[in-house]
C-alpha positions, 0 to 999 in steps of 0.5 A: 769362186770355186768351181761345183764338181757335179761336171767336171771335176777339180782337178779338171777345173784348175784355173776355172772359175765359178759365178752364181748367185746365193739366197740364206735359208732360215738357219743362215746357210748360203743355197746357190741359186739360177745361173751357174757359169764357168769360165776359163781362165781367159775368160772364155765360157766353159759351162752354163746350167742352173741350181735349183734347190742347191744343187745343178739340174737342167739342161747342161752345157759345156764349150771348149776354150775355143768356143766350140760346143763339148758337152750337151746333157741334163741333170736330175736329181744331180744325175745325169739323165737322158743323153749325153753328148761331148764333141771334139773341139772340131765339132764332130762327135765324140762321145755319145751315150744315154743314162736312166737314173744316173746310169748308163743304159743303151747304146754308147758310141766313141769317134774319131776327129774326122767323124768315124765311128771309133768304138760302140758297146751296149750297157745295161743299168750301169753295166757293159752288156753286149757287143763291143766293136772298135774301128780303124780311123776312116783314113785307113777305111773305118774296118772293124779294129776289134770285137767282143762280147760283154756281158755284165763288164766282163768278157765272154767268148772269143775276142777277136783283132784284125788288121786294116784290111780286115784280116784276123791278127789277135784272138783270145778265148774268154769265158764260154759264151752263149752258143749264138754269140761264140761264132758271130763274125763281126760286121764291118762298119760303114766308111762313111762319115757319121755326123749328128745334129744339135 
């Protein structure tokens, strides 16, 4: 059947399938109940969680076509909750983040392929809140790409853009920052890989 959009939307899910099984409730209204999959639509497991009172709560766990691990989440009270990991289909990191009560809250980190780090920011209930860096692909050394501060989603003091070889190519003055923000040089992320585990 129809796929539940609580983790991937529709237009995501062309070609998914949904299976669950459903009890009546005393009005004769269908509740989905215990396993919820998803399947791709050569048959390859896409998603599995479960309904508890109708509704997808639980440990989440999403694959990609080719059976590699995507997305490991929870769901409460149809929120996402806790962490939220999605992998490329490599098997390396490529989004982590954590929510408290369906919002963002903590530290989120983006990675390339090859398991450098790509970006890292901070949010605060729901909202970008601190410094946000990007990083050049570990093949041309994994340097500081950008840096900036945000404060509640928006910009704040001096953003800056640099170069492979970590020299200065772009800058664009924000909204005044706080006095010890407005001349933090970045820090240069490590060239290593970064790998995380299930």
């Amino acid at each position: 059947g129809a796929v539940d959009d609580s983790v991937f939307s529709r237009a995501a899910s062309r070609r998914v399938r949904g299976e669950w099984c459903e009890r009546y409730d005393d009005q004769g209204r269908a509740i989905r109940v215990g396993r919820y999959r998803e399947r791709y639509a050569s048959g390859a497991l896409r998603l599995v969680a479960r309904y508890v009172d109708g509704r997808l709560a639980g440990p989440v766990v999403g694959y990609h076509e080719n059976g590699a691990l995507f997305l490991r989440g929870q769901l409460v009270d149809g929120t996402w909750h806790g962490t939220l990991m999605l992998h490329h289909e490599n098997g390396e990191a490529f989004w982590t983040g954590a929510f408290a009560r369906g919002r963002l809250h903590g530290r989120v980190e983006l990675h390339h392929p090859d398991g450098g780090l790509a970006a890292e920011t901070r949010f605060q209930h729901g909202r970008e809140d601190g410094a946000a860096r990007s990083f050049h692909p570990l093949v041309f050394g994994g340097g500081v790409q950008s840096h900036v501060h945000v404060e509640a989603d928006a910009f704040v003091g001096v953003h800056r853009v640099f170069d492979v070889h970590g020299n200065l190519i772009e800058r664009a003055d924000h909204a005044p920052a706080p006095e010890d923000w407005s001349d933090a040089p970045p820090v240069a992320a490590p060239a290593t890989r970064r790998r995380t585990s299930d």
